[in-house]
CHARMM internal coordinates of N, CA and C (Angstrom, degrees):
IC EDIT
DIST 1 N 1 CA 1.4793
DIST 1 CA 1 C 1.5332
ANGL 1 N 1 CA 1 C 109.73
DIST 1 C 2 N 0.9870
ANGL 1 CA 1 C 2 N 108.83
DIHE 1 N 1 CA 1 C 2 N 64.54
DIST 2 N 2 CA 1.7523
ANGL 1 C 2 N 2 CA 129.30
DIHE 1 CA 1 C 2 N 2 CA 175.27
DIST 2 CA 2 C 1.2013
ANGL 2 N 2 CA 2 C 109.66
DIHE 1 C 2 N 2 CA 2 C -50.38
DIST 2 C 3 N 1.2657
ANGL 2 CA 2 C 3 N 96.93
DIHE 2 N 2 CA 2 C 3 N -83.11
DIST 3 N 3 CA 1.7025
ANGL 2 C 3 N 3 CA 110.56
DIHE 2 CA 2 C 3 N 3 CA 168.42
DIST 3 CA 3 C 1.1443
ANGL 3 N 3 CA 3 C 134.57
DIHE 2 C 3 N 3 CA 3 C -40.78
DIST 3 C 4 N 1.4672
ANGL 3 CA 3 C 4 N 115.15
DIHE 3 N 3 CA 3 C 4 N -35.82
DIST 4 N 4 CA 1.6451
ANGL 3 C 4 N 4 CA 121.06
DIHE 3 CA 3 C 4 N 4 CA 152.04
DIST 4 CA 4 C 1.7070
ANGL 4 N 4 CA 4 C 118.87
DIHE 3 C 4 N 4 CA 4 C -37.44
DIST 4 C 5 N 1.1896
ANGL 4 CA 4 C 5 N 97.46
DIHE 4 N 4 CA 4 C 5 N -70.94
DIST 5 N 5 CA 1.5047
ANGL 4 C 5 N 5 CA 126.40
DIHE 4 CA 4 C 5 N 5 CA -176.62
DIST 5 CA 5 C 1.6931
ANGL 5 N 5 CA 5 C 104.66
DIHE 4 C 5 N 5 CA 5 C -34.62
DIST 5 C 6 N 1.6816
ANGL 5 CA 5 C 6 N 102.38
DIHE 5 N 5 CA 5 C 6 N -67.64
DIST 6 N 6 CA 1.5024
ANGL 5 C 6 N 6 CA 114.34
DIHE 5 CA 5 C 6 N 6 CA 175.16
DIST 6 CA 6 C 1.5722
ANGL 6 N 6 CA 6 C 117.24
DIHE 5 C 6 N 6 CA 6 C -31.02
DIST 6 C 7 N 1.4511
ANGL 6 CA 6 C 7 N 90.12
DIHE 6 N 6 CA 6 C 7 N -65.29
DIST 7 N 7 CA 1.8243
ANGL 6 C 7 N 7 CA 107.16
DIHE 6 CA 6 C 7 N 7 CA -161.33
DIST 7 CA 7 C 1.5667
ANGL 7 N 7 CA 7 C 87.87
DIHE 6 C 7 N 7 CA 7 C -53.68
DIST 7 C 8 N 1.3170
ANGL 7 CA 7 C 8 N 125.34
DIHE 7 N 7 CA 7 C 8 N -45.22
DIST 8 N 8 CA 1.6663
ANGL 7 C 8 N 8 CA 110.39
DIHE 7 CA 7 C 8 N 8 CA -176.32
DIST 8 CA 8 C 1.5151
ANGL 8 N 8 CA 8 C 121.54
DIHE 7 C 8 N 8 CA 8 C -52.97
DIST 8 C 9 N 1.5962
ANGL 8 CA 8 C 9 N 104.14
DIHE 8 N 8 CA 8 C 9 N -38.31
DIST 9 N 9 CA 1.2427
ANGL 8 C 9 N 9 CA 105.80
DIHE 8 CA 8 C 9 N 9 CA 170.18
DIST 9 CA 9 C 1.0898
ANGL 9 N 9 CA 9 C 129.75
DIHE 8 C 9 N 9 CA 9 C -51.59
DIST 9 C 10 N 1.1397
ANGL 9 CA 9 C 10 N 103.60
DIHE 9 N 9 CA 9 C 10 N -54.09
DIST 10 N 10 CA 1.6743
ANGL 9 C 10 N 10 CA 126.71
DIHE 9 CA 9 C 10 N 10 CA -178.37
DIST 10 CA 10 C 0.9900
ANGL 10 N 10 CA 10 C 104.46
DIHE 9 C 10 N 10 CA 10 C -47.99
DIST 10 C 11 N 1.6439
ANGL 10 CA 10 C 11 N 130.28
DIHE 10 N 10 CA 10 C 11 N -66.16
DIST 11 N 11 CA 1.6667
ANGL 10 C 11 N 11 CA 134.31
DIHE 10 CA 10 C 11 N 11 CA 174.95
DIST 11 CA 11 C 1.4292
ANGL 11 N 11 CA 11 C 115.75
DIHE 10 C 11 N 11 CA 11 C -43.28
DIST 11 C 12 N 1.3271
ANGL 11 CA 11 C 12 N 116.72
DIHE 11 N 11 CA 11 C 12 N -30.43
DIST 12 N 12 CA 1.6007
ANGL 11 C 12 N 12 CA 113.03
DIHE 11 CA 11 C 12 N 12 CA -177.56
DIST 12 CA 12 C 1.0785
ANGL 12 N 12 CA 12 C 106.23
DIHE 11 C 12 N 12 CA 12 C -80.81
DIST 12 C 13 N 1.3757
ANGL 12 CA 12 C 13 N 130.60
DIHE 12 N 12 CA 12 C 13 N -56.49
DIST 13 N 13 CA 1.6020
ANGL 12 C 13 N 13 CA 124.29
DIHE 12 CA 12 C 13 N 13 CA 156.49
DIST 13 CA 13 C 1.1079
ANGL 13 N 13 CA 13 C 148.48
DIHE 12 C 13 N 13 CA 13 C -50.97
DIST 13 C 14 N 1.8801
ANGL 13 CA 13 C 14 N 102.83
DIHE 13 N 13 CA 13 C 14 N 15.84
DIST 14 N 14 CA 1.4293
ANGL 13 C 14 N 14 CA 129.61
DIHE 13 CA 13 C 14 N 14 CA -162.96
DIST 14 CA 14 C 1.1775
ANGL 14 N 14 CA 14 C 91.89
DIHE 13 C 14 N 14 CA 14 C -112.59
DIST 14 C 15 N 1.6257
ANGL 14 CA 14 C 15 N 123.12
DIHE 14 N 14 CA 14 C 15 N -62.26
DIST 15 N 15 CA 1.2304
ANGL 14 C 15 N 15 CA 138.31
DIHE 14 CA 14 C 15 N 15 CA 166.04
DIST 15 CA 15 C 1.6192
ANGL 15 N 15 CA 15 C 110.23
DIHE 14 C 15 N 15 CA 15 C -40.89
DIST 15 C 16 N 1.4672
ANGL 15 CA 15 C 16 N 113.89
DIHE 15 N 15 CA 15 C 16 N -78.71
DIST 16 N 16 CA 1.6858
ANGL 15 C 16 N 16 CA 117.18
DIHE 15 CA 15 C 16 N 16 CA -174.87
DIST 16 CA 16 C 2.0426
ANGL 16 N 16 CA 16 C 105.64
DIHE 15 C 16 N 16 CA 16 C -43.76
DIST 16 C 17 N 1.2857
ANGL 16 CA 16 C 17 N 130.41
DIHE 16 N 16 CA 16 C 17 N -35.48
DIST 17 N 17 CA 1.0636
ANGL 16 C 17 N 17 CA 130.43
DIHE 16 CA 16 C 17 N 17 CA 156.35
DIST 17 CA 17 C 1.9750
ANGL 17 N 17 CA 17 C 121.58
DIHE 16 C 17 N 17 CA 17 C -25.42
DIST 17 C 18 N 1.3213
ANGL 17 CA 17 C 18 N 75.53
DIHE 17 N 17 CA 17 C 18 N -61.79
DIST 18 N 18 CA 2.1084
ANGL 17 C 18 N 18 CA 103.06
DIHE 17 CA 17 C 18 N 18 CA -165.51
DIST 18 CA 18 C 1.0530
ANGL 18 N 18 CA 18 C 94.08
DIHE 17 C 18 N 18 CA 18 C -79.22
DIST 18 C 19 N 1.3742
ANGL 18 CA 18 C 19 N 137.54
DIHE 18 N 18 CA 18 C 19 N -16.76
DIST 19 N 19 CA 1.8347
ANGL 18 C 19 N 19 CA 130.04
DIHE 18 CA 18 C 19 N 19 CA -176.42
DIST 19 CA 19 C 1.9784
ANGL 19 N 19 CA 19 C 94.40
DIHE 18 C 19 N 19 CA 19 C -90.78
DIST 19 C 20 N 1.4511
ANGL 19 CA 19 C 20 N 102.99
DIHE 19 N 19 CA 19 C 20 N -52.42
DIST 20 N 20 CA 1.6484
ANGL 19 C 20 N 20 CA 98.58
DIHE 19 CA 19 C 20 N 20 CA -171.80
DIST 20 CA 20 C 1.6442
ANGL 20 N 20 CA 20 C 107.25
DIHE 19 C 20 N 20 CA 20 C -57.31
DIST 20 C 21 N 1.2151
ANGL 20 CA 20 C 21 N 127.76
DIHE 20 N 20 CA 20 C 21 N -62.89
DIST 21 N 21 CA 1.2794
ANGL 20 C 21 N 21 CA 128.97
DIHE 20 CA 20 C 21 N 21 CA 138.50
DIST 21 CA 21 C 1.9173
ANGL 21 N 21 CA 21 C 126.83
DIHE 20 C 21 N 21 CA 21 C 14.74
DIST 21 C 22 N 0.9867
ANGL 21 CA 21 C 22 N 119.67
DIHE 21 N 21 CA 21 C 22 N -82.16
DIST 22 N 22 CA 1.3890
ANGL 21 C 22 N 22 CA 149.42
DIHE 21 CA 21 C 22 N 22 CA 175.33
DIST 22 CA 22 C 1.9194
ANGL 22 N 22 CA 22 C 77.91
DIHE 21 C 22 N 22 CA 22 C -58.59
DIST 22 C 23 N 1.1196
ANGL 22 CA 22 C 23 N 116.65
DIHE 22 N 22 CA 22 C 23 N -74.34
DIST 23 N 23 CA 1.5166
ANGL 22 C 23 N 23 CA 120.01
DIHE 22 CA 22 C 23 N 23 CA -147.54
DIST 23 CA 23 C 1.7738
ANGL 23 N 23 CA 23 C 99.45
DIHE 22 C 23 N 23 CA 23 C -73.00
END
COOR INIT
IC SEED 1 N 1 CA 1 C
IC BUILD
């Protein structure tokens, strides 16, 4: 489940993006 794994990544670095952003 690779792809599982990724997409989580991706979302956390989607999120940590939108926080530096905001900040």
């Amino acid at each position: 489940m690779w792809y599982y794994r990724s997409l989580i990544l991706t979302h956390l670095w989607g999120c940590r993006l939108i926080l530096s952003h905001k900040n």
